[in-house]
PANUNU-816649 format. One line per 2 residues: their letters; for each residue x, y, z of N, C-alpha, C. Coordinates in Angstrom, 2 decimals. Example, Ala and Ser with C-alpha at 12.3 -4.5 7.8 and 13.67 -1.06 7.14 Angstrom:
// PANUNU-816649
AS> 13.19 -5.69 7.80 12.30 -4.50 7.80 13.20 -3.30 7.80 | 12.85 -2.25 7.08 13.67 -1.06 7.14 12.90 0.03 7.87
//
This chain:
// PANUNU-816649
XX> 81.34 39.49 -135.90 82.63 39.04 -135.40 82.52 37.64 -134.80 | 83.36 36.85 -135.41 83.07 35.30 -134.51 84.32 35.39 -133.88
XX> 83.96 35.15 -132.44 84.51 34.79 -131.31 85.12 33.40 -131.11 | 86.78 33.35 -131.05 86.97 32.14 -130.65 88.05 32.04 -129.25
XX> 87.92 30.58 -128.63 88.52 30.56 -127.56 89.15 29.46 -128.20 | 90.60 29.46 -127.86 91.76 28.30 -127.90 91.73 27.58 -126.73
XX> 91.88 26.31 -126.42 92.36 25.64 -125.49 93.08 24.66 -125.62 | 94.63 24.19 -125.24 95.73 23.30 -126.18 96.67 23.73 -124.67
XX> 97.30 22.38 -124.44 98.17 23.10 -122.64 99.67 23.43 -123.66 | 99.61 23.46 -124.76 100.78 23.92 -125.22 100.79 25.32 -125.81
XX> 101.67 26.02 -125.01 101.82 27.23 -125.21 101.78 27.75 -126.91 | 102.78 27.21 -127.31 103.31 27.74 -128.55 102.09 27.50 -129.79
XX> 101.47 26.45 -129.58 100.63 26.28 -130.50 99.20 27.11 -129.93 | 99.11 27.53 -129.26 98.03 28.96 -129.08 98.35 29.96 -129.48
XX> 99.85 30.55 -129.01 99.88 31.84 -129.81 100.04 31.40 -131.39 | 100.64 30.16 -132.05 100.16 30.26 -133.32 99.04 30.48 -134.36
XX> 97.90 29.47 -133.56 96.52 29.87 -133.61 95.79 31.35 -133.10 | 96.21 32.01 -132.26 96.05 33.21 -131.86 96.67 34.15 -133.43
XX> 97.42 34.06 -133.76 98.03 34.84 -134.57 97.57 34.93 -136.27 | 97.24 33.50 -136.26 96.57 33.28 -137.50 95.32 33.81 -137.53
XX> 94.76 33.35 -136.48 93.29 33.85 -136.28 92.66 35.61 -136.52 | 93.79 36.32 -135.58 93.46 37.04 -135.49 94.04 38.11 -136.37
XX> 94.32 37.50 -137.56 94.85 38.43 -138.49 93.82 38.73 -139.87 | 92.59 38.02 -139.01 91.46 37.85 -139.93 90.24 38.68 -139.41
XX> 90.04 39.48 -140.00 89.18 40.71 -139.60 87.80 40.24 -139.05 | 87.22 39.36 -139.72 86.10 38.88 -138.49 85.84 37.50 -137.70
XX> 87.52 37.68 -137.10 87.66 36.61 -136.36 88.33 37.39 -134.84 | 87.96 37.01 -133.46 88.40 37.43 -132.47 88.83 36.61 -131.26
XX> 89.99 36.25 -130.79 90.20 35.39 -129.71 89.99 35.97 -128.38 | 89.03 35.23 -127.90 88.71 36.18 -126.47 89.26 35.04 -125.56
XX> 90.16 34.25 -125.13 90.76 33.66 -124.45 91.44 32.29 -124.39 | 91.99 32.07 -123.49 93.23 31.16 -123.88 93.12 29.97 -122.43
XX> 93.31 28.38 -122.54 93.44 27.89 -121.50 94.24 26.67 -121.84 | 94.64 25.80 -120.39 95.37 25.66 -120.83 95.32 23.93 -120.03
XX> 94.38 23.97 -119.76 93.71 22.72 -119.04 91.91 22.52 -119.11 | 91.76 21.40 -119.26 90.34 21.45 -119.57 89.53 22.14 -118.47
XX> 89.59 22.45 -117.22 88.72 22.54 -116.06 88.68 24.11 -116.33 | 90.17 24.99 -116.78 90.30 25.93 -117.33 89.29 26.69 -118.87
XX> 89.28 25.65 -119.45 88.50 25.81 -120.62 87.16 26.09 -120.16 | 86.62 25.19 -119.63 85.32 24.80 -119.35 84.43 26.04 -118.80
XX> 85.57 26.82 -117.68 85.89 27.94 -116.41 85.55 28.93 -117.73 | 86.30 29.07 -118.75 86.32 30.58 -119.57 85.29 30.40 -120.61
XX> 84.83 29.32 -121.27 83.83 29.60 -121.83 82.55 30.15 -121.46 | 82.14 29.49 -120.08 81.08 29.97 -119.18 81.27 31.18 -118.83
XX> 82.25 32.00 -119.37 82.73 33.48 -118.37 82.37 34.36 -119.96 | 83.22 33.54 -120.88 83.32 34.41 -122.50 82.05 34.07 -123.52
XX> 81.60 32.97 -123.65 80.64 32.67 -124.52 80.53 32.72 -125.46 | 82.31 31.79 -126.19 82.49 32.06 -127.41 81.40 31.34 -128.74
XX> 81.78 31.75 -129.66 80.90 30.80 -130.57 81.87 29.78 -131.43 | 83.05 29.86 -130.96 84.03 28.69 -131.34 84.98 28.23 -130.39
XX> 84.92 26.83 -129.94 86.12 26.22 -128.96 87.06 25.33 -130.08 | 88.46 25.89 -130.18 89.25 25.02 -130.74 90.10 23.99 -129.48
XX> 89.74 22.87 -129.51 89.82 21.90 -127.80 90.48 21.20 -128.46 | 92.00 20.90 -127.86 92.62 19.72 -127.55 92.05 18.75 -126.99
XX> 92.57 17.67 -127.35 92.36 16.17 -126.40 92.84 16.10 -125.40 | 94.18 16.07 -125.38 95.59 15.64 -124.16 95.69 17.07 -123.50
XX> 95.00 16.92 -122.22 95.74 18.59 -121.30 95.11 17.86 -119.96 | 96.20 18.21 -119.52 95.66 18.11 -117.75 94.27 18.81 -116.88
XX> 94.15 18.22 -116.10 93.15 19.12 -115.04 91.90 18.93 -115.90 | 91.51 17.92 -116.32 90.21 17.39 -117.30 90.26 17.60 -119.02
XX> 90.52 16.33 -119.18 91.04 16.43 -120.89 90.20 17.41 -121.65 | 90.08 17.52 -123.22 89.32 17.91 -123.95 87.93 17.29 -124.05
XX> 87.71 15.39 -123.56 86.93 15.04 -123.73 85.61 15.38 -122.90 | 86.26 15.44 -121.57 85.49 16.04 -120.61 85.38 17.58 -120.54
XX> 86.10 18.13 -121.12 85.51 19.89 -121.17 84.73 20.03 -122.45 | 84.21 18.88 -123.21 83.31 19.10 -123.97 82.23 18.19 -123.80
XX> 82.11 17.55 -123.13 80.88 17.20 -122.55 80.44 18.03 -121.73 | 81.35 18.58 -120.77 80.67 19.70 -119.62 80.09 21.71 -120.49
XX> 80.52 21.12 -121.67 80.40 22.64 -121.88 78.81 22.01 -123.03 | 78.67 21.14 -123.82 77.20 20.69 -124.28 76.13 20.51 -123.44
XX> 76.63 19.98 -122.47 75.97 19.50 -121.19 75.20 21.10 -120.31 | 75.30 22.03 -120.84 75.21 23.29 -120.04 74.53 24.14 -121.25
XX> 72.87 24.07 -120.98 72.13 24.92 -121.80 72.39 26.32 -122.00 | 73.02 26.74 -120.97 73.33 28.56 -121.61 74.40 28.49 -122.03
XX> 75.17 27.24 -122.66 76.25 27.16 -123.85 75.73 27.13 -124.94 | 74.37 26.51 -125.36 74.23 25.76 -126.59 74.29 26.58 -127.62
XX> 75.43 28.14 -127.60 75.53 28.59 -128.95 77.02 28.72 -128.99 | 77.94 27.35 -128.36 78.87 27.37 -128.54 79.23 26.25 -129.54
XX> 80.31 26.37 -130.28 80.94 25.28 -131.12 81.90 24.80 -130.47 | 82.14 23.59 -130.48 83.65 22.38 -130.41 83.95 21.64 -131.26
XX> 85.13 22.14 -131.63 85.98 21.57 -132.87 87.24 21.04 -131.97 | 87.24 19.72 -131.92 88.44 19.13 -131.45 89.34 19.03 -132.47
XX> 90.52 19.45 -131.81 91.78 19.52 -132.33 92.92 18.71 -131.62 | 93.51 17.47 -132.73 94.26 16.80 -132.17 95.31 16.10 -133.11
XX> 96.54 15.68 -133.18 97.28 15.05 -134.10 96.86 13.68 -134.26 | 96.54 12.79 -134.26 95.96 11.69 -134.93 94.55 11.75 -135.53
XX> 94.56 11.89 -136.62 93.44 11.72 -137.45 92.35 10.98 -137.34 | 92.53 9.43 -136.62 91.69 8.92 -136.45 91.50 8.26 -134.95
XX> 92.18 8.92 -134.48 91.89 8.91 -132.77 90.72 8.58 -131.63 | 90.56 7.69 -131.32 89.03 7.07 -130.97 88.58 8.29 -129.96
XX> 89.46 8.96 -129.22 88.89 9.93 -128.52 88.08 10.82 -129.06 | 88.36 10.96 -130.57 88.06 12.45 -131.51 86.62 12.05 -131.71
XX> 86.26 10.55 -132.04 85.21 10.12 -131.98 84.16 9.97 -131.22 | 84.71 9.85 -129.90 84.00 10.12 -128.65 83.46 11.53 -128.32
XX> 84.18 12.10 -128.97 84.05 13.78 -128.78 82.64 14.26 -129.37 | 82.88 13.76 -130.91 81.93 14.25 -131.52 80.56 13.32 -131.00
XX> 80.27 12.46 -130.66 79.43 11.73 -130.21 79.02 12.97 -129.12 | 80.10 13.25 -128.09 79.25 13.98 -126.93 78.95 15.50 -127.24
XX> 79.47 15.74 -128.52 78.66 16.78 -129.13 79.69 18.10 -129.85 | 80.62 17.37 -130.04 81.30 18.43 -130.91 81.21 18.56 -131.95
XX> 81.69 19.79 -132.66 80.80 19.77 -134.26 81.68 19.18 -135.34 | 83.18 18.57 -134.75 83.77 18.37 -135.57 85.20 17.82 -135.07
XX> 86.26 17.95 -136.17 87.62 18.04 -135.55 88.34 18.56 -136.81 | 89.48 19.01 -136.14 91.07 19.44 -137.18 92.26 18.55 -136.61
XX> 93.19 18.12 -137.23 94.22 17.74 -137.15 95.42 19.08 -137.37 | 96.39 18.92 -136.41 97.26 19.68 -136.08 98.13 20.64 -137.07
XX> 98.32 19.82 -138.10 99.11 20.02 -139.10 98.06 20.25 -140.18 | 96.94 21.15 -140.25 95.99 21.63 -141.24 96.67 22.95 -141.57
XX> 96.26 22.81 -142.86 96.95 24.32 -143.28 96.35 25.23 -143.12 | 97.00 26.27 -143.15 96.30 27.66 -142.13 94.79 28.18 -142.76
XX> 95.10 28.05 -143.87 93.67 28.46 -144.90 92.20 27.46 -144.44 | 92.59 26.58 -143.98 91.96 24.94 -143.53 91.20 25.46 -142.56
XX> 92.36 26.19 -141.17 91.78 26.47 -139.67 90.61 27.31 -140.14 | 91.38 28.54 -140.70 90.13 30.00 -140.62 89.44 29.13 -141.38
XX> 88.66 28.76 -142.46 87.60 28.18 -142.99 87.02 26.98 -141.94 | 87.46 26.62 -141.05 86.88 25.45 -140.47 86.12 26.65 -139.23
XX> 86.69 27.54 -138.85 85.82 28.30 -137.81 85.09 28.87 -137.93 | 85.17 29.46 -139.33 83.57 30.08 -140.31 82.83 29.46 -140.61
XX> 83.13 28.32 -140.84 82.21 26.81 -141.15 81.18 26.68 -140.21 | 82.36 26.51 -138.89 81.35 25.83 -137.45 80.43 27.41 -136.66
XX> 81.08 28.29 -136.88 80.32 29.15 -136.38 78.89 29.90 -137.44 | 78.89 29.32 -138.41 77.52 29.46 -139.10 76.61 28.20 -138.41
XX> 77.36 27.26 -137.68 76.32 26.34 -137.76 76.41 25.55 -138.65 | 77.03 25.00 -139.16 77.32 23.68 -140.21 78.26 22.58 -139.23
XX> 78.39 21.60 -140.05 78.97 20.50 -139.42 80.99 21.15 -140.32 | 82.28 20.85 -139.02 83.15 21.46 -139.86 83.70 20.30 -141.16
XX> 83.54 18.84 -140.30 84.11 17.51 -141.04 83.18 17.11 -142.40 | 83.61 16.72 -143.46 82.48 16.05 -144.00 81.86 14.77 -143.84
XX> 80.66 14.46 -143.80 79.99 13.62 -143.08 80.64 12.34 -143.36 | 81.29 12.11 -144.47 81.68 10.75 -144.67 82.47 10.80 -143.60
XX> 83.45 11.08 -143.01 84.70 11.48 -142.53 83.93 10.91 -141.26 | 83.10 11.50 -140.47 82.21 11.76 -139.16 81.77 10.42 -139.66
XX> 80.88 9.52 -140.63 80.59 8.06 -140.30 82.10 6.93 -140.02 | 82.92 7.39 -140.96 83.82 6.44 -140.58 84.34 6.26 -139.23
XX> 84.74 7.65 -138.24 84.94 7.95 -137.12 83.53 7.11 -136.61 | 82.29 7.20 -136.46 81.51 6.91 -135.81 81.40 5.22 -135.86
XX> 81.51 4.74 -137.39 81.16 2.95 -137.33 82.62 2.22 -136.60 | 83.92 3.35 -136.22 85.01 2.38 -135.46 84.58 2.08 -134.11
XX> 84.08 3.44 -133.53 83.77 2.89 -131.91 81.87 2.87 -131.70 | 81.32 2.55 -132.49 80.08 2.52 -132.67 79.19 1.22 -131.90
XX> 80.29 0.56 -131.47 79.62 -0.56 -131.08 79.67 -0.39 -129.78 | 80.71 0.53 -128.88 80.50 0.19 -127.33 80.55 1.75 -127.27
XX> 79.77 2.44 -127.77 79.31 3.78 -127.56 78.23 4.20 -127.13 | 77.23 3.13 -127.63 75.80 3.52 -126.93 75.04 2.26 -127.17
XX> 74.07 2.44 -125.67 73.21 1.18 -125.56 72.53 0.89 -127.14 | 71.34 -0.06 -126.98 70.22 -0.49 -127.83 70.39 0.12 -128.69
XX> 70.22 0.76 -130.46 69.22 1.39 -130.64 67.97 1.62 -130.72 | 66.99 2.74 -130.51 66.00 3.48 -130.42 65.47 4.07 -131.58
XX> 65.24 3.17 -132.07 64.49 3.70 -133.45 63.22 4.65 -133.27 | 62.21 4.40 -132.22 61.36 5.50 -131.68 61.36 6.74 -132.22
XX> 62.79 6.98 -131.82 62.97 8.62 -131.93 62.66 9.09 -133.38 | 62.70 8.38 -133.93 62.46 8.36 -135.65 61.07 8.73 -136.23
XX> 60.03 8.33 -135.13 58.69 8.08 -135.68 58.35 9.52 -136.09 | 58.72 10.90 -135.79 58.51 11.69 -136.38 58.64 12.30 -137.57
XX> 59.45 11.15 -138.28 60.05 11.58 -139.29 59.04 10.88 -140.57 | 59.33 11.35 -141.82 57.87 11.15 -143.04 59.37 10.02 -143.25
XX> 58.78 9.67 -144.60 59.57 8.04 -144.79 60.56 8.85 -145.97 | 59.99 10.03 -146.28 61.38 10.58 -147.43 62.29 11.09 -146.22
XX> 62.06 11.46 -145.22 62.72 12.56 -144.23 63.87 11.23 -143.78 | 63.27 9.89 -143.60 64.60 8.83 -143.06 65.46 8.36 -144.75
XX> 64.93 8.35 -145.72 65.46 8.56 -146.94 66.52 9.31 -146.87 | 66.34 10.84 -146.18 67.04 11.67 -146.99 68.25 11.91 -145.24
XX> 67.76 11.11 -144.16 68.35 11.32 -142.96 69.71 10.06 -143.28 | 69.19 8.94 -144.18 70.26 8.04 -144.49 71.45 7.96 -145.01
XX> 70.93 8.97 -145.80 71.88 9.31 -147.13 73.08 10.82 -146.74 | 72.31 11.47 -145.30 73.47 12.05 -145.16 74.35 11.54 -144.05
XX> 74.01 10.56 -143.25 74.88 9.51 -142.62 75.67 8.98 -143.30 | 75.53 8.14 -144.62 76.75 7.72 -145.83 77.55 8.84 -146.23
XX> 77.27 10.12 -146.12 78.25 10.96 -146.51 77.97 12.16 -147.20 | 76.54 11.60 -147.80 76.35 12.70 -149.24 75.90 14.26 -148.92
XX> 76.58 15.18 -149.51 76.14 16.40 -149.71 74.90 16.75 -150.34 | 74.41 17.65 -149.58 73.10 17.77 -150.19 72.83 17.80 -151.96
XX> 73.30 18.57 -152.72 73.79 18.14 -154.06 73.03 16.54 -154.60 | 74.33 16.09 -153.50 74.36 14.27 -153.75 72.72 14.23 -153.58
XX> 72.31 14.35 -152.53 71.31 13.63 -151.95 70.19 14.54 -153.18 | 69.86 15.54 -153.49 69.01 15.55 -154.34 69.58 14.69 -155.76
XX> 70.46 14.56 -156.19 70.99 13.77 -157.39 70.37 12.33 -157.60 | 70.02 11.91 -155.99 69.91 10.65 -155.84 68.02 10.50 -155.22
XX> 67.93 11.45 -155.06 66.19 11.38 -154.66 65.63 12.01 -155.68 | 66.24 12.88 -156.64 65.22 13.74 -157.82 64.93 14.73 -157.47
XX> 65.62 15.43 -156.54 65.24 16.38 -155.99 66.48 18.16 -156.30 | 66.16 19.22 -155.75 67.02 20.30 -155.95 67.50 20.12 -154.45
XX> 69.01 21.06 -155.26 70.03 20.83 -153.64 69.38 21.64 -152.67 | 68.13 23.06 -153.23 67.38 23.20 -151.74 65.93 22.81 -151.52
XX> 65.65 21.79 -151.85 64.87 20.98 -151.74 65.66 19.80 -150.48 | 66.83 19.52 -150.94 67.61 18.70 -150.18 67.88 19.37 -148.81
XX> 68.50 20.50 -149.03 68.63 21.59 -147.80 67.58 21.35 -147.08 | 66.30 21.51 -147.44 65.39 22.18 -146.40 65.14 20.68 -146.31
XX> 65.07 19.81 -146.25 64.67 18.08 -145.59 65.63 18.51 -144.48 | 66.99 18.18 -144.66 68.10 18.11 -143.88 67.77 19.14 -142.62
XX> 67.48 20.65 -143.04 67.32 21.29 -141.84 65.78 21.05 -140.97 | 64.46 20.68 -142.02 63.73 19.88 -140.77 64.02 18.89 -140.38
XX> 64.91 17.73 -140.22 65.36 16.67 -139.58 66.16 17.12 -138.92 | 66.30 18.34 -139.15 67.67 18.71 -137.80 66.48 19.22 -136.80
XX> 65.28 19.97 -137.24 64.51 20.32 -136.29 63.90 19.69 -135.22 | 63.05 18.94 -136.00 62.38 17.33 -135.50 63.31 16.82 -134.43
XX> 64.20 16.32 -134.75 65.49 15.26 -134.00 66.13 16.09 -133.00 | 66.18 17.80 -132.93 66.98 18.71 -131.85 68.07 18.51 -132.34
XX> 68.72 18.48 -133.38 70.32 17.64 -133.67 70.76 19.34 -133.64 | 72.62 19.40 -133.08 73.19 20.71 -133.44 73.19 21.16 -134.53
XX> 73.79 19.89 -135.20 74.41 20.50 -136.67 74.28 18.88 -137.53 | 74.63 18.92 -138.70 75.48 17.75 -139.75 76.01 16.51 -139.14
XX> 76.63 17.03 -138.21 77.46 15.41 -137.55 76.79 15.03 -136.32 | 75.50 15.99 -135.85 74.74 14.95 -134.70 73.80 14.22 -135.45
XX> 73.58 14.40 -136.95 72.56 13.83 -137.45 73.12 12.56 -137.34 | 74.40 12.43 -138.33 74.66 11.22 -138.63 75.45 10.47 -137.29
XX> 75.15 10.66 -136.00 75.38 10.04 -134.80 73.87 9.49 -134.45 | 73.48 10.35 -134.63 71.33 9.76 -134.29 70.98 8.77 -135.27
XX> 71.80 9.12 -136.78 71.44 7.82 -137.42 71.80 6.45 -137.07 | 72.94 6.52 -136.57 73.88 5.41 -136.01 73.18 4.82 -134.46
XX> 72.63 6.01 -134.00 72.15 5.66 -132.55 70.80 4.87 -132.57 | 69.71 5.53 -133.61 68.76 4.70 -133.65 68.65 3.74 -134.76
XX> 69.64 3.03 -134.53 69.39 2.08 -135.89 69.08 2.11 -137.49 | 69.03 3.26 -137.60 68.72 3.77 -139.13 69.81 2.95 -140.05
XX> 70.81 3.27 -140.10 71.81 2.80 -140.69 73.14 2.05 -139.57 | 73.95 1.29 -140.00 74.41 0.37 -138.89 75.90 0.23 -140.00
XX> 77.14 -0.07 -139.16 78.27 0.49 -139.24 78.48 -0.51 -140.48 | 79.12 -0.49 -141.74 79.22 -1.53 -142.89 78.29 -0.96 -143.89
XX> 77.08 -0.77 -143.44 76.34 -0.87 -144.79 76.74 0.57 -146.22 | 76.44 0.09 -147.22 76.67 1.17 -148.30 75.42 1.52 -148.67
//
């Protein structure tokens, strides 16, 4: 059963999401808030494995109830999927930087939501990575100090090969298409570079790529 918690200070669009959700047999809403300080309060109480988080709510936005809820090791088997009406919203970007696995826009069709919460609660990234670099090369420049290429040195020289190529976007598929390789051949690079690096999922990779200099906002 994957567990999800809504948080949106608008009423009506929770019980919509409540309703959709839970008309799906292994999906369960274990609570509802309605301000970030609120959110933050019930995840630590419920321990869902999906936060669908607004941006805009009083009493500490979405941005800050998802930093405070990554920020808190007996969370780290929670998901945050920010949910917000502008698509390309610099906040949404900020979000995923401080560690959300993703985002939805408001007006996704219902088939969209439930697949995006089965997505994130396996542990995948929900956005596709292209999507997550473009978000990342807009506010990429006053997001984080230096890069730190360092952090890299653990990696074999196919492992930043194949760490590059899913920062540009490519599905594993792609990325064996383009190294000679099988898509789980590709898989299993991707999930030891998730090991190596501590990354959550898909879209902290391609933030670490961006962070340590691997790849830099423009290039193809």
């Amino acid at each position: 059963m994957i567990r999800v918690l809504l948080a949106d200070d608008q009423l009506l669009v929770r019980a919509g999401f409540r309703a959709l959700l839970e008309s799906e047999d292994d999906v369960e809403v274990v609570g509802e808030a309605g301000t970030g300080r609120e959110a933050v309060e019930l995840v630590r109480r419920t321990h869902p494995d999906v936060v669908l988080m607004d941006i805009r709510m009083p009493d500490g936005d979405g941005l800050w109830a998802t930093e405070e809820i990554v920020a808190d090791p007996q969370l780290a088997g929670t998901r945050i999927v920010i949910v917000t009406t502008l698509e390309l919203d610099e906040y949404v970007a900020q979000a995923i930087v401080a560690g959300a696995s993703g985002f939805l826009v408001k007006d996704t069709e219902p088939v969209e939501l439930i697949r995006a919460v089965r997505v994130v609660a396996a542990g995948d990234a929900l956005l596709s990575p292209g999507v997550t670099r473009r978000l990342i090369e807009r506010v990429s420049g006053g997001l984080r100090p230096a890069p730190d290429s360092a952090r890299l040195s653990q990696l074999t020289e196919r492992e930043r090969e194949v760490l590059a190529l899913v920062a540009h976007g490519l599905t594993n598929t792609e990325i064996g298409e383009r190294l000679y390789l099988s898509p789980l051949t590709a898989k299993t690079h991707v999930s030891r570079i998730m090991t190596k690096l501590d990354a959550r999922d898909r879209v902290h990779l391609v933030v670490l790529a961006y962070e340590t200099g691997l790849v830099q906002p423009g290039w193809q």
